[in-house]
C-alpha positions in Angstrom: 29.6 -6.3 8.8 29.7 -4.3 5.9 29.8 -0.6 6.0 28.3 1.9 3.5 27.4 5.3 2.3 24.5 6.9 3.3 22.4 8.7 0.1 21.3 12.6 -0.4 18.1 13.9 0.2 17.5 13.3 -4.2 16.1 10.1 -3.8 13.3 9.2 -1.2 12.6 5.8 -2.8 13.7 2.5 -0.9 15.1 0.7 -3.6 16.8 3.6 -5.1 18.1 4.7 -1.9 19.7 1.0 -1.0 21.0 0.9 -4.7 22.5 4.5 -4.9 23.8 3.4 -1.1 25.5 0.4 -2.7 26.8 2.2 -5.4 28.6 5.6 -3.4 30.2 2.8 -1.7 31.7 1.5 -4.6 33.0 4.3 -7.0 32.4 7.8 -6.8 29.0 7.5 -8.3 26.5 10.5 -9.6 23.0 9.6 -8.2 21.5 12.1 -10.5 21.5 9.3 -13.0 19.7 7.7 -11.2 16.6 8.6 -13.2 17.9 7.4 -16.2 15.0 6.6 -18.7 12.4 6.4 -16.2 10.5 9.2 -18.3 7.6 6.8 -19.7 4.2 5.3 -20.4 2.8 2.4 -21.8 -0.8 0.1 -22.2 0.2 -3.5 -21.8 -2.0 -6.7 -20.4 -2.4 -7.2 -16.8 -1.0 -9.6 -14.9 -2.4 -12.8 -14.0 -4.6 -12.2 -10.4 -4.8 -8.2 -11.1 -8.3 -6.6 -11.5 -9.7 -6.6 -15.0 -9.4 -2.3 -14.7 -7.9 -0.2 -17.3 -5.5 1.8 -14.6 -4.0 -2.0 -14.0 -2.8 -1.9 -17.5 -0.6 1.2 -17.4 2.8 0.9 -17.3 4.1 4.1 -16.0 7.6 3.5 -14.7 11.0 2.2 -16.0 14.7 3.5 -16.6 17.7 3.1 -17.4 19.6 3.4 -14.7 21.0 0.2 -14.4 22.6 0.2 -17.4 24.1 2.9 -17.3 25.7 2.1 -13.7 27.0 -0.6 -15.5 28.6 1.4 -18.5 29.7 4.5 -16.9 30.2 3.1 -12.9 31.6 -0.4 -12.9 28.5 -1.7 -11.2 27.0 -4.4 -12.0 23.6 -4.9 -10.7 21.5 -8.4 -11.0 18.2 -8.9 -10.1 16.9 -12.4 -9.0 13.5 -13.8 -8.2 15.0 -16.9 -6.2 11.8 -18.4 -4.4 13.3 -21.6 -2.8 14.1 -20.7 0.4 17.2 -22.6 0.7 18.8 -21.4 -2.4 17.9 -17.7 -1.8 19.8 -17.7 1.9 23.1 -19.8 -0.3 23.6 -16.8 -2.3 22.7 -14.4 0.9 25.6 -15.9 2.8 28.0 -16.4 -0.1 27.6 -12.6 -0.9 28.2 -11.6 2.9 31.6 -13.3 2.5 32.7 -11.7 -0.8 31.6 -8.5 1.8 28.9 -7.7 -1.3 25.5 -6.3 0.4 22.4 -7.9 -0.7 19.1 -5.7 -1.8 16.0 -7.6 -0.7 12.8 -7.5 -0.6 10.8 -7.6 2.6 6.9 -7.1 3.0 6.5 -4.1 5.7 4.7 -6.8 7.7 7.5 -8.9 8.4 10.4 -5.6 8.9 10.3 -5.1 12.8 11.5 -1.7 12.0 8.9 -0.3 9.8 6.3 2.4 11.1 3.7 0.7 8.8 4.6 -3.0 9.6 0.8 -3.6 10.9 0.3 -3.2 6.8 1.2 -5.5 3.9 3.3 -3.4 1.9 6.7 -3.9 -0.2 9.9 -2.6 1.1 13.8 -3.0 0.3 16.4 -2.8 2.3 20.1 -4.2 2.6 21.4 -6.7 4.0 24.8 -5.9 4.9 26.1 -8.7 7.8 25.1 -12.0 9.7 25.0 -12.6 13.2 25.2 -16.3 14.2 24.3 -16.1 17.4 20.6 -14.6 16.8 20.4 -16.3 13.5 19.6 -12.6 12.5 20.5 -10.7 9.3 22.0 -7.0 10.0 20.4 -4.9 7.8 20.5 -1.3 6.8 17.7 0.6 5.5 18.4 3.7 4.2 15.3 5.1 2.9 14.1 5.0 6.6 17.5 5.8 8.4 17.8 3.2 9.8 21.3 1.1 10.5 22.2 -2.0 12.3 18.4 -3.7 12.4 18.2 -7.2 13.2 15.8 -9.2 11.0 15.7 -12.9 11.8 16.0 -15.4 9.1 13.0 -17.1 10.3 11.2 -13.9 9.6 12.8 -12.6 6.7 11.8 -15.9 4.7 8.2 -15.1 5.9 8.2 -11.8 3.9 11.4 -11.9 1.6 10.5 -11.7 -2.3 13.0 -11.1 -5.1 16.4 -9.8 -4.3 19.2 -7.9 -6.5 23.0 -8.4 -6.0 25.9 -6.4 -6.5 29.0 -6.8 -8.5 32.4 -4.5 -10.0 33.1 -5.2 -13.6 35.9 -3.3 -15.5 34.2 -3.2 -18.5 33.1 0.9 -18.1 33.3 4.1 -20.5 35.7 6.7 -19.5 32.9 9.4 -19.3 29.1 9.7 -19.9 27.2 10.0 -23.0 24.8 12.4 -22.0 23.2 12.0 -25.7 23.0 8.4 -25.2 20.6 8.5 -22.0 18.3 11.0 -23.6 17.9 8.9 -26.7 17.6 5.6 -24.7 14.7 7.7 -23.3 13.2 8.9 -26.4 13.6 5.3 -27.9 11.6 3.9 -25.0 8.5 7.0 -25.4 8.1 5.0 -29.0 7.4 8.5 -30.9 7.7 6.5 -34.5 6.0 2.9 -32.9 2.4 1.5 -32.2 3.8 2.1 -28.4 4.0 6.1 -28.7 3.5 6.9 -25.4 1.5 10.2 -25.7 -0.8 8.4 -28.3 -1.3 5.7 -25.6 -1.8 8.6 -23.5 -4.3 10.3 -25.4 -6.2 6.4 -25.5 -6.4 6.2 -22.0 -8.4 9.3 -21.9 -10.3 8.8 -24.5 -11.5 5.0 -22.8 -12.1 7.3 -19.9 -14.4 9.7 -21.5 -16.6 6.9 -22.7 -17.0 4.8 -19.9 -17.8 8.1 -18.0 -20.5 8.7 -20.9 -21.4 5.0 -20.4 -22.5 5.3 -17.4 -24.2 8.7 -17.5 -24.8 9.6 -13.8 -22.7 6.5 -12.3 -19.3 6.4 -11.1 -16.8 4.8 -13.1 -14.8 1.5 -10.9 -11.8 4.1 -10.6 -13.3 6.5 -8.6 -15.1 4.1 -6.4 -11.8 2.5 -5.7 -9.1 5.3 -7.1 -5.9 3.1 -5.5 -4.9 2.0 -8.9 -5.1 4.9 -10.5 -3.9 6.9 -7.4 -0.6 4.8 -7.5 -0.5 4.7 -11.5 -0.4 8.4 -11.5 2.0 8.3 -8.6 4.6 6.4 -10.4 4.3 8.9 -13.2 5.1 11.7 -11.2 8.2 9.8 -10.0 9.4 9.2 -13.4 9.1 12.9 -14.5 10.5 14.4 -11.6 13.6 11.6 -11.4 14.2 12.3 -15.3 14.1 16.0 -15.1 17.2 15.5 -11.6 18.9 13.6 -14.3 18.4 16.5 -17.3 19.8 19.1 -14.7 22.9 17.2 -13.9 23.8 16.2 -17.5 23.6 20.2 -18.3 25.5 21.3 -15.7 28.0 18.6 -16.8 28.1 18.6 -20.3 27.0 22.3 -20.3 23.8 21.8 -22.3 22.1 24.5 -21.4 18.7 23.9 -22.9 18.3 21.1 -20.7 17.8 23.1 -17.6 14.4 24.4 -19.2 13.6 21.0 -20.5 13.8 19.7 -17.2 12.1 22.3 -15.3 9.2 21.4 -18.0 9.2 17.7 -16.8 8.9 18.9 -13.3 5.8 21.0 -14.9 4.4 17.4 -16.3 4.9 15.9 -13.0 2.8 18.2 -11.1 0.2 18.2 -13.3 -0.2 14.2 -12.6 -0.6 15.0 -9.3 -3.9 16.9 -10.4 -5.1 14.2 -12.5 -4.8 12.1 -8.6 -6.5 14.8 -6.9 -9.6 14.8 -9.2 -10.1 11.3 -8.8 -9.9 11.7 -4.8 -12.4 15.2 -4.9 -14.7 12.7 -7.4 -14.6 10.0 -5.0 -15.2 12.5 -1.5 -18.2 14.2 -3.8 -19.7 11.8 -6.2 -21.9 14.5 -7.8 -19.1 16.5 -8.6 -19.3 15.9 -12.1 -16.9 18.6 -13.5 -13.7 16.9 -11.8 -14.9 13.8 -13.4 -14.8 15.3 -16.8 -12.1 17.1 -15.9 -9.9 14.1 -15.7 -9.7 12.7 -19.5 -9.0 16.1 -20.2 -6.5 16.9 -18.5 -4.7 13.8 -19.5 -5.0 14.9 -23.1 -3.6 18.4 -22.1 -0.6 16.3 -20.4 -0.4 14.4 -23.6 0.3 17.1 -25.8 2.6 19.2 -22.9 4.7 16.5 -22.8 4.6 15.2 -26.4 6.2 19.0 -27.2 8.9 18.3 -24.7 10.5 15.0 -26.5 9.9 16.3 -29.6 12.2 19.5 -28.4 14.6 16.7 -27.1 15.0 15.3 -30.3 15.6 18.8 -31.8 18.0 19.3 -29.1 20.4 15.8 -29.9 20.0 16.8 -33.8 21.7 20.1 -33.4 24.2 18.4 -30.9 24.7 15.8 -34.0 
């Protein structure tokens, strides 16, 4: 059985806790980059099955972390969306005798382990060893402390999904180029493209405003079911708050102090997502509360332009820093 690190209190994700797990492990690896050019937004089409709702269509979390695990680390990470059950445990085993963890996907449902298993909800953990006996995967999930699980493969095919593998590659840069992440960031906001982020923003609230008009005294779809937009907004939050851990340690690194205010001004953004959720919740608990319901389009404009000033100080920031 494989043995690995456990992870700091930064991250309380399950994916990001297996993968920053994986990576301590391997190298002596910063997991304050972890938040690598997760700072975004975007409008695209839903996917095929998903309500027809606007909140469906937001994109509100990526970054770059990968990459740049790969660059600066050594690590290679892969991710794989194997569905043929006989070809997904092949590359399971072969891993676990290269002593390479796997990162997989299990639905809480099918994870003895899980405090919510009587739910359908998606989880990662690792896989880190193979007992023969039990026909049972050891696995390791670090986001919920817990080490040495069984999980047999009988189950695990019920509720496995996609899975990411691990790899060392010797292709790396001797040190990080702090300017490079916060670009790769800005690049992705789209400040000069039809994908400006705060523009998109500043759509979204504006589709919001008239389908609350629309509807006069109604409720709008999103406030009679606010999960989508409760999780939207959610994932928002996360990407804020994970950038701005990654701002802080590039400034105490590369002593760029201007970055410890930027970040604490991300942090700022994040919380007030977390308004824009508990709006929707007061509107749903009190439908007559129409003030919160108009509140919400405009507090997404406010966000908008709070956080429109923040890249565009970025941008100041890596054109003085040439």
């Amino acid at each position: 059985m494989l043995s690995l690190e456990s992870t700091d209190e930064k991250t309380s994700d399950c994916l990001y806790s297996a993968i920053e797990s994986v990576a301590k492990s391997i190298c002596n690896f910063d997991s304050e980059i972890i938040g690598a050019g997760s700072w975004w937004f975007d409008i695209r089409e839903i996917m095929p099955g998903q309500e027809n709702l606007l909140w469906n269509k937001i994109h509100a979390f990526r970054f770059d972390a990968w990459k740049c695990m790969e660059d600066y680390y050594g690590i290679k990470i892969t991710w794989h969306n194997e569905t043929i059950a006989e070809k997904l445990l092949a590359v399971i085993y072969k891993e676990l005798e290269e002593k390479r963890p796997v990162l997989v996907y299990i639905n809480s449902h099918f994870c003895p382990w899980h405090p919510r298993k009587h739910e359908y909800n998606a989880h990662f953990c690792l896989v880190v060893g193979f007992e023969k006996k039990s026909r049972s995967f050891i696995c390791m999930d670090v986001n919920l402390n817990r080490f040495e699980e069984r999980l047999s493969v009988e189950l695990f095919l019920k509720g496995c999904g996609p899975y990411i593998t691990f790899s060392k590659t010797n292709k790396l840069y001797k040190s990080i180029n702090w300017k490079a992440i916060i670009g790769s960031t800005i690049n992705h906001l789209g400040i000069n493209t039809k994908h400006n982020s705060f523009i998109l923003m500043r759509k979204l609230a504006y589709e919001l405003e008239r389908e609350i008009d629309d509807l006069k005294d109604g409720v709008p779809s999103w406030i009679e079911n606010p999960i989508p937009l409760v999780s939207k907004v959610g994932l928002l939050q996360k990407g804020r708050n994970y950038f701005s851990i990654t701002l802080e340690f590039l400034a105490k690194q590369y002593n760029v102090k201007k970055l410890i205010s930027i970040s604490n001004r991300l942090k700022q953004a994040a919380r007030q997502w977390r308004v824009v959720s508990f709006l929707a919740i007061k509107c749903q608990l009190n439908r007559d509360d129409r003030n919160s319901l108009i509140r919400i389009p405009e507090k997404i404009i406010e966000i908008a332009d709070f956080e429109e000033h923040i890249a565009l100080d970025l941008i100041k920031l890596l054109e003085e820093h040439g």
